[in-house]
C-alpha positions in Angstrom: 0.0 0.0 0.0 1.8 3.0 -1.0 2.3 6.0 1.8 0.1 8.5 1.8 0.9 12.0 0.4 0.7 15.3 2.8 1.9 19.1 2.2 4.4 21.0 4.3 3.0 24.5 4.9 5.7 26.0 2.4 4.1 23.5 -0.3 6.4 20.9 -0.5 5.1 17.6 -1.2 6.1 14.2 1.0 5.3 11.0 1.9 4.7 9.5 5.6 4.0 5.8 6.0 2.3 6.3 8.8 1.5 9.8 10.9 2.6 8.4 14.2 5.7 8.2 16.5 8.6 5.4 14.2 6.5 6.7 10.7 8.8 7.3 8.4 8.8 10.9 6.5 10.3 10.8 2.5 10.3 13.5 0.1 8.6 12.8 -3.5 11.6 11.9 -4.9 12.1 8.6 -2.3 15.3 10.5 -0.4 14.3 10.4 3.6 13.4 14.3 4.7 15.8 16.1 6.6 16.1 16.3 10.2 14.6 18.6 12.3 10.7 20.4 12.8 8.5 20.3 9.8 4.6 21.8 9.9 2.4 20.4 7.5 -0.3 22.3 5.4 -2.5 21.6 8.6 -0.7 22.8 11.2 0.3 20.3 12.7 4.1 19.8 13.5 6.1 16.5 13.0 9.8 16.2 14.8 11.7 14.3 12.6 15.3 12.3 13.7 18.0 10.9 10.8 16.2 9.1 8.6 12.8 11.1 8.4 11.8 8.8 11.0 8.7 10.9 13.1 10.4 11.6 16.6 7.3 13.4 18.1 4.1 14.8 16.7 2.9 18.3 18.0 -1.0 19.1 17.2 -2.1 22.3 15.9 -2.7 24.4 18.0 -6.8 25.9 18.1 -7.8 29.2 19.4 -10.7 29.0 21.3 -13.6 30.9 19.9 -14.4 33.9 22.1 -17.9 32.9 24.1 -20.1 35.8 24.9 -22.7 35.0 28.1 -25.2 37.6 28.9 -26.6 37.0 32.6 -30.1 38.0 32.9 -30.5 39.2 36.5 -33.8 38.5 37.6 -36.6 36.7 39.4 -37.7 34.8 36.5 -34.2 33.4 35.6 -33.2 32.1 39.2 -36.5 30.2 38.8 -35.8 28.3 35.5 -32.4 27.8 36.9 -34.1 26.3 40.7 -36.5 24.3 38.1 -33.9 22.9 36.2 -31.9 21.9 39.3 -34.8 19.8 41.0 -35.5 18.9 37.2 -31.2 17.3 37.9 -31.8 16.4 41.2 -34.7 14.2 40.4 -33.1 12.3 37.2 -30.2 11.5 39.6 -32.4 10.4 42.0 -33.8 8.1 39.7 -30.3 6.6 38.4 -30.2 6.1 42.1 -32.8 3.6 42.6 -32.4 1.8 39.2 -29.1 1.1 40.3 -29.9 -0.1 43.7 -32.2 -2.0 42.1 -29.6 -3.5 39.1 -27.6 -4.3 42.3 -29.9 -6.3 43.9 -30.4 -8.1 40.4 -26.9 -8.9 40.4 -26.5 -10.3 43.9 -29.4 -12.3 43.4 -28.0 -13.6 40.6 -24.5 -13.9 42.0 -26.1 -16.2 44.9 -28.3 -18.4 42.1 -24.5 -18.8 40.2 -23.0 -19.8 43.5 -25.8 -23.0 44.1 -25.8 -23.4 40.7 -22.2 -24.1 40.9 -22.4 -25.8 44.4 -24.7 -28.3 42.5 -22.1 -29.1 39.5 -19.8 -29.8 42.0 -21.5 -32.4 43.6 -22.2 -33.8 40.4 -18.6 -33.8 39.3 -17.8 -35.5 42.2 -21.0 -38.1 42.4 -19.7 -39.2 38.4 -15.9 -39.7 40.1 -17.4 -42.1 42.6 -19.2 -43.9 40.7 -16.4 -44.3 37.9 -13.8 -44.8 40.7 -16.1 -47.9 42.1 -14.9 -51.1 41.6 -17.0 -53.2 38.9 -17.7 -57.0 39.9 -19.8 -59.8 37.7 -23.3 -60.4 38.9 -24.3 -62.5 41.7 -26.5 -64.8 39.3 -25.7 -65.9 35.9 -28.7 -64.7 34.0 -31.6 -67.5 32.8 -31.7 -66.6 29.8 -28.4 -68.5 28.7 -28.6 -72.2 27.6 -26.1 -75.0 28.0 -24.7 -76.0 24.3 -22.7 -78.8 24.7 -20.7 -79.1 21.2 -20.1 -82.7 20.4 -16.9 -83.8 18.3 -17.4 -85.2 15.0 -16.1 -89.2 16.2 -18.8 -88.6 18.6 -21.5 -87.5 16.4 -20.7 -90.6 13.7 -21.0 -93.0 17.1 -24.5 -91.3 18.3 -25.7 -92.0 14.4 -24.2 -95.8 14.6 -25.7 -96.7 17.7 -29.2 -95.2 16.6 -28.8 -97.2 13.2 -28.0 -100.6 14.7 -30.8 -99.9 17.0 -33.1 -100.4 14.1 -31.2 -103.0 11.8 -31.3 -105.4 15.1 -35.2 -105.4 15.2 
């Protein structure tokens, strides 16, 4: 992104990377610009170190525009001015009560965090105990099992022999 361009008050045309303390100040041509105070088309003055590096930045200074007050003496003008104090004093005392009131809200809900949080900790550690317990196999084999008893083939072929004999002998 190139730097952007500014004027000195005499005219002359440069380059700042950056208008802030380290920025670094070049003429148009690329050369750094020369040590020393510089005010820019703006008024505002830059101190500048070897290098055109920004040493300090001085704003420009503003004259204050002249403020003319008239004071009305007066009956009537004390009175706005008593009205628009109690017209103060009032707001205020309103802030007053909706913040005692937010700060109730907010201890109430600093107590309901506290339980709340009282209560996850006893969770936490009821879920430690019961991973910590010690697991053991049931008392009682469940019903719902049957016995297989897994015969060997020599076995099998002599079950079938003795059941076909059984019929050849009658």
């Amino acid at each position: 992104m190139p730097a952007p361009g500014y004027s000195l008050k005499d005219g002359t045309k440069i380059l700042v990377s950056a208008l802030e303390v380290g920025g670094i100040v070049t003429l148009e041509d690329g050369t750094p610009a020369p040590a020393g105070e510089h005010t820019l088309a703006d008024g505002t003055e830059i101190v500048l170190g070897e290098g055109g590096v920004i040493a300090e930045i001085k704003a420009k200074e503003v004259e204050a525009p002249e403020v003319s007050v008239e004071i009305e003496s007066g009956k009537e003008e004390k009175e706005k001015m008593y009205s628009k104090f109690s017209e103060i004093e009032s707001r205020i005392a309103a802030s007053e009560q909706s913040f005692s009131a937010l700060q109730s809200d907010y201890e109430g809900l600093k107590s309901a965090f506290g339980k709340q949080s009282e209560a996850m900790q006893g969770l936490i550690q009821l879920v430690d105990t019961l991973v910590n317990v010690p697991s053991q196999a049931p008392a009682e084999v469940p019903n719902n099992f049957k016995k297989v008893s897994i015969e060997s083939k020599a076995d099998k072929i002599k079950s079938y022999s003795q059941f076909v004999s059984q019929f050849k002998n009658k």
